[in-house]
C-alpha positions as a Markdown table, in Angstrom:
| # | Residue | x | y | z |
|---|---|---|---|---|
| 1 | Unk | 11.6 | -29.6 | 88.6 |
| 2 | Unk | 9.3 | -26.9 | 87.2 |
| 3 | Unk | 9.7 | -25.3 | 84.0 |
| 4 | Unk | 10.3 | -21.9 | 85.8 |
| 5 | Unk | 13.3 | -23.5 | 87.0 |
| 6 | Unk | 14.6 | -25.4 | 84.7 |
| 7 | Unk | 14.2 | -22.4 | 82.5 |
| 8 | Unk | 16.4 | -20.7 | 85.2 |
| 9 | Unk | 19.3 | -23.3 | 85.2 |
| 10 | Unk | 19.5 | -23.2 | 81.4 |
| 11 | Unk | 20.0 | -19.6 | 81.1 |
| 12 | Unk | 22.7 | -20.1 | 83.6 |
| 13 | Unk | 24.3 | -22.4 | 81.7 |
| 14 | Unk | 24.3 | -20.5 | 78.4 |
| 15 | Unk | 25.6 | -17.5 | 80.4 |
| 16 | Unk | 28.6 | -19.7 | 81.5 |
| 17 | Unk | 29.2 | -21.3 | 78.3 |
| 18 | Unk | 29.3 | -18.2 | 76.2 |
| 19 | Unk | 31.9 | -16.7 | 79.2 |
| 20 | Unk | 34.2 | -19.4 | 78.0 |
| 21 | Unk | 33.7 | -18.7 | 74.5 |
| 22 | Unk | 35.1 | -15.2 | 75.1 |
| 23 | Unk | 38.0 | -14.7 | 72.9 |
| 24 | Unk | 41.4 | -13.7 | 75.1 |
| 25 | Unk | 44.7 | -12.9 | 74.9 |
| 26 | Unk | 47.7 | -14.9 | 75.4 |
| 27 | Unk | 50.5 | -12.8 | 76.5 |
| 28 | Unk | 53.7 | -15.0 | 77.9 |
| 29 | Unk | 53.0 | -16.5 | 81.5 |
| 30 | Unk | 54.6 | -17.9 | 84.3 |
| 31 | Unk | 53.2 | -20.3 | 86.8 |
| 32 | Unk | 53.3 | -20.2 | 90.4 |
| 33 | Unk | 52.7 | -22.9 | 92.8 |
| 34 | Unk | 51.3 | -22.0 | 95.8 |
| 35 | Unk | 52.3 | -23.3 | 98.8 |
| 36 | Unk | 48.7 | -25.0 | 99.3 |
| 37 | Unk | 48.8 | -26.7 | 95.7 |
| 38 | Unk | 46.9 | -24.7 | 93.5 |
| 39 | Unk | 48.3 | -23.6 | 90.6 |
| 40 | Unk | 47.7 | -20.0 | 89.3 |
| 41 | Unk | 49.4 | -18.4 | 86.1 |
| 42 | Unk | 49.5 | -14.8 | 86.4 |
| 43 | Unk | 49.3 | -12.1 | 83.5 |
| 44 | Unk | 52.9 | -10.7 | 82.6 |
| 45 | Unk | 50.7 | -7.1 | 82.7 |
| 46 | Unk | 50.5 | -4.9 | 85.4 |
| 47 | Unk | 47.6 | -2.9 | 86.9 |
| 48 | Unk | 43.9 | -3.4 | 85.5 |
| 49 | Unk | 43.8 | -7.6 | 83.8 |
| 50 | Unk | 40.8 | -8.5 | 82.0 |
| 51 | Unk | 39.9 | -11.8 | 81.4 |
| 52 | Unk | 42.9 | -13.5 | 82.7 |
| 53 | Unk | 43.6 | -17.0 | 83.8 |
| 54 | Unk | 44.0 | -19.0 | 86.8 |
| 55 | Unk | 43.1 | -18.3 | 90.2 |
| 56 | Unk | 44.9 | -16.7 | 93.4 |
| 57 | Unk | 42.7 | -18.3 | 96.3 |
| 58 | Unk | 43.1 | -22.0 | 96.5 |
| 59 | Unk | 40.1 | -24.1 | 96.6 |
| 60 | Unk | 39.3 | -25.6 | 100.4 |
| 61 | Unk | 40.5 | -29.4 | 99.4 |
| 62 | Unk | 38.4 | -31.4 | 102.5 |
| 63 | Unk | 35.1 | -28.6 | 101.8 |
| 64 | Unk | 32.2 | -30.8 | 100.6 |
| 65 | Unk | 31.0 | -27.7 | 98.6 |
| 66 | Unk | 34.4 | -26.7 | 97.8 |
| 67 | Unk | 34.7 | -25.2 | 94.0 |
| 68 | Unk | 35.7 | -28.2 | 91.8 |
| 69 | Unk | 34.5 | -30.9 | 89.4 |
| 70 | Unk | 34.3 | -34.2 | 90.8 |
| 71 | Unk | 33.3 | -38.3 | 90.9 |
| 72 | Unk | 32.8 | -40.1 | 94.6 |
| 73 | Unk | 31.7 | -43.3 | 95.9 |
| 74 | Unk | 30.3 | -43.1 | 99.6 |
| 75 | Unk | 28.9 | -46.2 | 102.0 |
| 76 | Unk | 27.6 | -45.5 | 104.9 |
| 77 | Unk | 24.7 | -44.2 | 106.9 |
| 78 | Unk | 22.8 | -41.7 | 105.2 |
| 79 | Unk | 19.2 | -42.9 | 106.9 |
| 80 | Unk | 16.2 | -41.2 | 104.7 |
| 81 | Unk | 18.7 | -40.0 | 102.3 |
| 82 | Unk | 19.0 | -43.1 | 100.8 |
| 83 | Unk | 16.2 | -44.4 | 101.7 |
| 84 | Unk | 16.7 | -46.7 | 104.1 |
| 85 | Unk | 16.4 | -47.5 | 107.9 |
| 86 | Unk | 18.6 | -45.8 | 110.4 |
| 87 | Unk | 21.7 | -47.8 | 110.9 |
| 88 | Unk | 21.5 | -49.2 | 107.6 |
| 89 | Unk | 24.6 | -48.7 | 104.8 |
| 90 | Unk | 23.6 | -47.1 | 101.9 |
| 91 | Unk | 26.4 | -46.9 | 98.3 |
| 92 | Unk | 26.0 | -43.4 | 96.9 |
| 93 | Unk | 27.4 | -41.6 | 94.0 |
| 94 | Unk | 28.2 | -38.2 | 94.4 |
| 95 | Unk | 28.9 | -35.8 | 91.4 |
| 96 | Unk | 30.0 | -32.3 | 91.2 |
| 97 | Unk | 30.2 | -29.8 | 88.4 |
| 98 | Unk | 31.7 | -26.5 | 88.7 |
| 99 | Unk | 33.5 | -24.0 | 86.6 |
| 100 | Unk | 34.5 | -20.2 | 87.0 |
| 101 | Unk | 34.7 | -17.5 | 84.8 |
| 102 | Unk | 37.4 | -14.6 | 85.8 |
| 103 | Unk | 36.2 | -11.2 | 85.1 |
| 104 | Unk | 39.1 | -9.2 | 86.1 |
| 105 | Unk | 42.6 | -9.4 | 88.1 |
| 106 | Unk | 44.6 | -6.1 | 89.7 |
| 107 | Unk | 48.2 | -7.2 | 90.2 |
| 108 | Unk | 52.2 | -6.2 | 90.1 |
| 109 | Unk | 54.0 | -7.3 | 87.0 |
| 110 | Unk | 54.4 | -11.1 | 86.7 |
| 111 | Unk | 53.1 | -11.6 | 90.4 |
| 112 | Unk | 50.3 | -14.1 | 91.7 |
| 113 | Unk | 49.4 | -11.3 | 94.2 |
| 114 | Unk | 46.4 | -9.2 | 93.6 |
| 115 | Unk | 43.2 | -8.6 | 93.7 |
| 116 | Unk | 40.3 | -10.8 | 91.0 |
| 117 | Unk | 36.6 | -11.2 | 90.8 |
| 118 | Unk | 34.9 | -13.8 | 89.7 |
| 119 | Unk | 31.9 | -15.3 | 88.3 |
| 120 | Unk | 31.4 | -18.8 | 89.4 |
| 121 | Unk | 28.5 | -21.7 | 88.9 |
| 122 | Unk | 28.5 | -25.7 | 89.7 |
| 123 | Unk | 25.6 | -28.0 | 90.5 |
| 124 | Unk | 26.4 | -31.1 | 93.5 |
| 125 | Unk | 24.0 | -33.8 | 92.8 |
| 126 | Unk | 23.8 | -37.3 | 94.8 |
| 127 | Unk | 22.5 | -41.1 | 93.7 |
| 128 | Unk | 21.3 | -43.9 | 95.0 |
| 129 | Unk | 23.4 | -46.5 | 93.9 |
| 130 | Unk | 21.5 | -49.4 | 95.6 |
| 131 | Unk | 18.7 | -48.7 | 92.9 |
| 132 | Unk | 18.8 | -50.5 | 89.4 |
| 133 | Unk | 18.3 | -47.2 | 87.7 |
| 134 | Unk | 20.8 | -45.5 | 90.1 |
| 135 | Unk | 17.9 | -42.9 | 91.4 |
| 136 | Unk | 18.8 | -38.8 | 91.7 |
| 137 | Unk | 18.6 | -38.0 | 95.4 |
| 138 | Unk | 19.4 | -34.6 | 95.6 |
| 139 | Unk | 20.5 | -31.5 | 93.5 |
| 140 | Unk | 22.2 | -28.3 | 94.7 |
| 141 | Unk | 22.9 | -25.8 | 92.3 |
| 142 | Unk | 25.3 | -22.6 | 93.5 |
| 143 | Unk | 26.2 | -19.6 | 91.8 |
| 144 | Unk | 28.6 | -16.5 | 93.0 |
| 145 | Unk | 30.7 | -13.7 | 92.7 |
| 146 | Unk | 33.3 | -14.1 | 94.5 |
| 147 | Unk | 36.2 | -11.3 | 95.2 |
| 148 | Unk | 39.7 | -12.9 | 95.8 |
| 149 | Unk | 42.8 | -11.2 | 97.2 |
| 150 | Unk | 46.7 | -12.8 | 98.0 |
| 151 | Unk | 49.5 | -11.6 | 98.9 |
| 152 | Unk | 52.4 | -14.0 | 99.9 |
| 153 | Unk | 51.0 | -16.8 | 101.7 |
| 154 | Unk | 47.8 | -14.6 | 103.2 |
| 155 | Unk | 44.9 | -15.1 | 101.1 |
| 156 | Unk | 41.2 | -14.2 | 101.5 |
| 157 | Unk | 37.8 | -14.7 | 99.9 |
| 158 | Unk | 34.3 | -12.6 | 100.0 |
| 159 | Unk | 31.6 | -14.1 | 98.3 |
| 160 | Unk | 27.9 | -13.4 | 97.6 |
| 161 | Unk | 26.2 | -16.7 | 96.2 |
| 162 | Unk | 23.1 | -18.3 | 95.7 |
| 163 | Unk | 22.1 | -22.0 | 96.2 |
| 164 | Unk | 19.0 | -23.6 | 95.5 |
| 165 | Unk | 17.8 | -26.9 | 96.0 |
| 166 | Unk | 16.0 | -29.8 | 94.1 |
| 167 | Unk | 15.1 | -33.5 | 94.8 |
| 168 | Unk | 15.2 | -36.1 | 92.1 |
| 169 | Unk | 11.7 | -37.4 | 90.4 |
| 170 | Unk | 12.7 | -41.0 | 91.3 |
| 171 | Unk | 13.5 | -40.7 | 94.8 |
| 172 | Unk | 10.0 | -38.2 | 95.3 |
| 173 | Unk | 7.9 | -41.3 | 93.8 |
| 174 | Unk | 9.7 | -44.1 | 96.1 |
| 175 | Unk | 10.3 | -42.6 | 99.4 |
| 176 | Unk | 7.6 | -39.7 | 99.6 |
| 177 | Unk | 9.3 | -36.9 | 101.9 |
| 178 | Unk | 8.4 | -34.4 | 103.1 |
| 179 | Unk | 9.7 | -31.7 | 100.2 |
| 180 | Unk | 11.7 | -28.5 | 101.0 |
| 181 | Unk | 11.8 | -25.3 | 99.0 |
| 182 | Unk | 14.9 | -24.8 | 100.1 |
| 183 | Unk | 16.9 | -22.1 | 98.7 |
| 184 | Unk | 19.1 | -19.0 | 100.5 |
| 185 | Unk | 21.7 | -16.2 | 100.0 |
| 186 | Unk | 24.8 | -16.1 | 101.5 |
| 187 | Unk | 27.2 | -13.6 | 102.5 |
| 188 | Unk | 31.0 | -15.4 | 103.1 |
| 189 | Unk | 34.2 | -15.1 | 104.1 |
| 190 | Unk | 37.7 | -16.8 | 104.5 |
| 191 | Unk | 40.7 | -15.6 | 105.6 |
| 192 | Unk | 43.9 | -18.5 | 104.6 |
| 193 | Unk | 47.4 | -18.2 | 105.9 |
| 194 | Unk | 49.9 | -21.0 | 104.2 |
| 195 | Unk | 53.3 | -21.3 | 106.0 |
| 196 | Unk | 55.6 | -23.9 | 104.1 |
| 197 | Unk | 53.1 | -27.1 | 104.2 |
| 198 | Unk | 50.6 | -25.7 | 106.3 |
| 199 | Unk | 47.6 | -24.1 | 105.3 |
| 200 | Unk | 45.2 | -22.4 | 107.7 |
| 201 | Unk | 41.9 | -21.2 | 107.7 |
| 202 | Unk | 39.0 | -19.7 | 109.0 |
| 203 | Unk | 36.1 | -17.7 | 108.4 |
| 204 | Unk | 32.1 | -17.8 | 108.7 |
| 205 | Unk | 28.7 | -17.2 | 106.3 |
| 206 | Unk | 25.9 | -15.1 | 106.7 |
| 207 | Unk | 22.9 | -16.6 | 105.5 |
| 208 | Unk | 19.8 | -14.4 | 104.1 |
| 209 | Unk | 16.5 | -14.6 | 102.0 |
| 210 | Unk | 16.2 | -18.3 | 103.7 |
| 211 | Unk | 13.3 | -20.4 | 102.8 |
| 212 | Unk | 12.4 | -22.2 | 104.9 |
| 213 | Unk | 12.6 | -19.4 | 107.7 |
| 214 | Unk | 13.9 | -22.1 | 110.4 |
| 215 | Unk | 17.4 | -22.0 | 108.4 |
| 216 | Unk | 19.9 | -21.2 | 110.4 |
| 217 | Unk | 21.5 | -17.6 | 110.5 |
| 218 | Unk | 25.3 | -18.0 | 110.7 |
| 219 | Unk | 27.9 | -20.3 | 109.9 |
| 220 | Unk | 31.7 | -20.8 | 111.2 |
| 221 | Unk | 33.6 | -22.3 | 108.9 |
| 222 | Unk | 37.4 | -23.2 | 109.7 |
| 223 | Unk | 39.9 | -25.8 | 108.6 |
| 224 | Unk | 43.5 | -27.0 | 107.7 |
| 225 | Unk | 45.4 | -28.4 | 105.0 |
| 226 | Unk | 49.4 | -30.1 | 104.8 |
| 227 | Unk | 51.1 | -31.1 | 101.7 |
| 228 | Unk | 54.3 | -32.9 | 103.4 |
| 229 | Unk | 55.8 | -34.2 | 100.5 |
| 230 | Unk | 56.5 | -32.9 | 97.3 |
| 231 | Unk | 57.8 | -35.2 | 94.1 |
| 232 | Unk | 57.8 | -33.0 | 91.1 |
| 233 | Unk | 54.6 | -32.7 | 90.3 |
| 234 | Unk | 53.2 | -35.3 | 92.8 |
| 235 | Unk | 52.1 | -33.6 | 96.3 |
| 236 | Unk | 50.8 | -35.7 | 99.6 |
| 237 | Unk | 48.6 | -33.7 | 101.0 |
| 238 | Unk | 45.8 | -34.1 | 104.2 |
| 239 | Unk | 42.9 | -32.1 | 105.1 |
| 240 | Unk | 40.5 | -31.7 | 107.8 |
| 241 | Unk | 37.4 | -29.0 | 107.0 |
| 242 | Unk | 35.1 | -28.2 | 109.9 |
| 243 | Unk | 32.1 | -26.4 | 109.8 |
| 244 | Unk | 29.3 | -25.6 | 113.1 |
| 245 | Unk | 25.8 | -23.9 | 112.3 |
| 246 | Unk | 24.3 | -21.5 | 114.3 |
| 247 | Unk | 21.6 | -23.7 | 115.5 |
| 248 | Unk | 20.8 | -24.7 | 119.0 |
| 249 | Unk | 22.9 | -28.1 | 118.9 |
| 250 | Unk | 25.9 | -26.2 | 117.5 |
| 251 | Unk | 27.1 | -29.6 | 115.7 |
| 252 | Unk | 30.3 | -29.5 | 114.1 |
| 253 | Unk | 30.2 | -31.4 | 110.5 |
| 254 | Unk | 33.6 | -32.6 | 110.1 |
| 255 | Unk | 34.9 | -33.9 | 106.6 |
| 256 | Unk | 38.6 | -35.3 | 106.3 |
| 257 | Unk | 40.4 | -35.8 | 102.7 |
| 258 | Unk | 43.6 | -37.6 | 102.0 |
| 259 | Unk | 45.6 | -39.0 | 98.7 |
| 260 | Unk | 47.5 | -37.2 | 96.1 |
| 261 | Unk | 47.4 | -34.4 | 93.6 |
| 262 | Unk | 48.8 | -34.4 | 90.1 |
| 263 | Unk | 49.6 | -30.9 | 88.9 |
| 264 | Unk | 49.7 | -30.5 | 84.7 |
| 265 | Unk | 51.2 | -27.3 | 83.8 |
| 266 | Unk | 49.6 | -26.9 | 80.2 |
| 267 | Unk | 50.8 | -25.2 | 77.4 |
| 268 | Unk | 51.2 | -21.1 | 77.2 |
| 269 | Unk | 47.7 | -19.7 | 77.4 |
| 270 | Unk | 46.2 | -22.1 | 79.3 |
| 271 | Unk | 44.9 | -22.6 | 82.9 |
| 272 | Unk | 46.9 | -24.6 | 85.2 |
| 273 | Unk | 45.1 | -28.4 | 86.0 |
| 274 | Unk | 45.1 | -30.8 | 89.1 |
| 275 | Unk | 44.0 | -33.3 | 89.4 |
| 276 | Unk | 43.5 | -35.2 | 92.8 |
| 277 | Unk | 42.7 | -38.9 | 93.5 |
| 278 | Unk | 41.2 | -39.1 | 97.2 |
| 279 | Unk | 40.1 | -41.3 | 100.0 |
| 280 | Unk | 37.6 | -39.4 | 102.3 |
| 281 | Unk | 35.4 | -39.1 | 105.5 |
| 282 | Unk | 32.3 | -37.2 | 106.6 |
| 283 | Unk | 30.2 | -36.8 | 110.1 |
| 284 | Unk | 27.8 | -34.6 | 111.0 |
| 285 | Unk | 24.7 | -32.7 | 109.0 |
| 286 | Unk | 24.3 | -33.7 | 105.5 |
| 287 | Unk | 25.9 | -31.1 | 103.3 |
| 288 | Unk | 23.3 | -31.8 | 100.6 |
| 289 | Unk | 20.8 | -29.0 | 100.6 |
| 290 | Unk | 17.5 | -31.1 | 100.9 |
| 291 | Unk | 18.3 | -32.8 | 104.1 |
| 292 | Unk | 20.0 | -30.1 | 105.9 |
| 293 | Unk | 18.2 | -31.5 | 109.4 |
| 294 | Unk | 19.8 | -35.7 | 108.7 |
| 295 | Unk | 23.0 | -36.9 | 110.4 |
| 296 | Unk | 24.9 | -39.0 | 108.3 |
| 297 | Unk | 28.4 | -40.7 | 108.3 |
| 298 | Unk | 30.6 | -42.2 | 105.5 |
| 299 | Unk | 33.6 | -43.4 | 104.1 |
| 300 | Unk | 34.2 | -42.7 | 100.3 |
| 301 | Unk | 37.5 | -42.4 | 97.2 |
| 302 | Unk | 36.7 | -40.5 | 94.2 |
| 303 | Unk | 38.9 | -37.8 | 92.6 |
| 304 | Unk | 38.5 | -34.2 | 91.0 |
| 305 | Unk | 39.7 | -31.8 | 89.0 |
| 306 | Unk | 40.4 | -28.0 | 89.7 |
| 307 | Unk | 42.2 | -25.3 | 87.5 |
């Protein structure tokens, strides 16, 4: 990674970590629980909300690039992602960071409904673990502005982000690729619907400033979610995330998520937590930036953590 860069990811950092350093109020709060699991407390104010907590779109549980923190293990066939021959299994570690800082909320009095923007970052980075010293594959770091809005069970996102690509010194001295600057902006949208323990949704990207220029254009992006069972702060829940590129093999990449998610409602003044322990499945084009042209398959548990 140049020092341009790395220069680059460290003021984003700082940026994000001074955000959360932001002193804030702590008026009383109520939780709600959405019908799709997350958890958002809302500000007992009405009108204009600065710096409040929680969030009122609920993260896309099966989307590999979903907004969350997480630990997986994955085996399976990742080909010249992990190095190896096609056919051949490969273990890989797969880590994700991300945090948001809330900039503003418009909503009623005591309601989850409203309107909130958003300044979000997180990095998704991949490892070999076949190799003793557990090599970096792949980096992607993300970051966005994205403009929320629910009311009832209808939810929607717009989102402008960046992502940028990077692959690990280890893996470029072993394996010599062929190296991609890849890195894009994106213009999204989702629109959610959640009706009792159904969540639907559906929606698309726009992708521009692409490097390379063979990237594809568009994306449609669509998917569904249950929770059918619900023990106090236990939930079952299911998901099946789909995505097709604009390309001219129009592909679907399908990733499927099962398990369990543990909601923690926190003390006063605090953001809601859950925490999810799941067993998942992936076919189609590799999500990780790098090696957006490989097919890959695998099987994988890990959990993660949202708020």
């Amino acid at each position: 990674m140049s020092s341009v860069t790395v220069r680059r990811y460290g003021l984003l950092s700082l940026v994000l970590a001074s955000a959360a350093l932001v002193p804030r109020d702590a008026p009383a709060q109520e939780p709600f629980r959405s019908l799709c699991g997350a958890a958002v407390h809302a500000d007992a104010r009405s009108g204009w909300v600065w710096l409040p907590q929680g969030q009122i779109f609920c993260p896309l549980t099966a989307d590999p690039k979903g907004q969350r923190s997480f630990m997986s293990y994955l085996r399976g066939e990742f080909g010249t992602i992990g190095g190896t021959a096609p056919g051949a299994k490969t273990d890989v570690g797969a880590v994700g960071l991300s945090d948001n800082f809330t900039i503003f909320r418009y909503a009623d009095a005591g309601a989850a409904d409203g309107l909130q923007l958003d300044l979000e970052g997180a990095v998704f980075s991949q490892f070999n673990l076949d190799e003793l010293s557990f090599d970096m594959i792949n980096a992607d770091y993300l970051i966005g502005l994205p403009l929320t809005f629910r009311t009832g069970g209808f939810s929607a996102r717009l989102r402008v982000y960046h992502q940028s690509s990077h692959l690990g010194d280890e893996f470029l001295l072993n394996n010599q690729p062929e190296r991609v600057n890849l890195s894009f902006e994106s213009f999204e949208m989702i629109l959610s619907q959640e009706v009792g323990p159904l969540r639907v949704y559906a929606g698309g990207e726009t992708f521009f400033a692409r490097e390379p220029s063979d990237l594809a254009e568009r994306l449609a992006h669509g998917g569904v979610e249950i929770r059918p069972a619900v023990f106090g702060d236990l939930r079952l829940f299911a998901a099946l995330d789909v995505k097709v590129v604009d390309d001219e093999e129009w592909q679907p990449a399908w990733s499927a998520r099962a398990g369990v998610e543990i909601a923690r409602i926190p003390h006063e003044g605090h953001p809601p937590r859950i925490i999810s322990l799941i067993g998942e499945f992936y076919d189609g084009v590799a999500p990780y930036g790098q090696f957006y042209r490989e097919d890959i398959q695998y099987f994988g548990a890990g959990f993660s953590l949202t708020r």
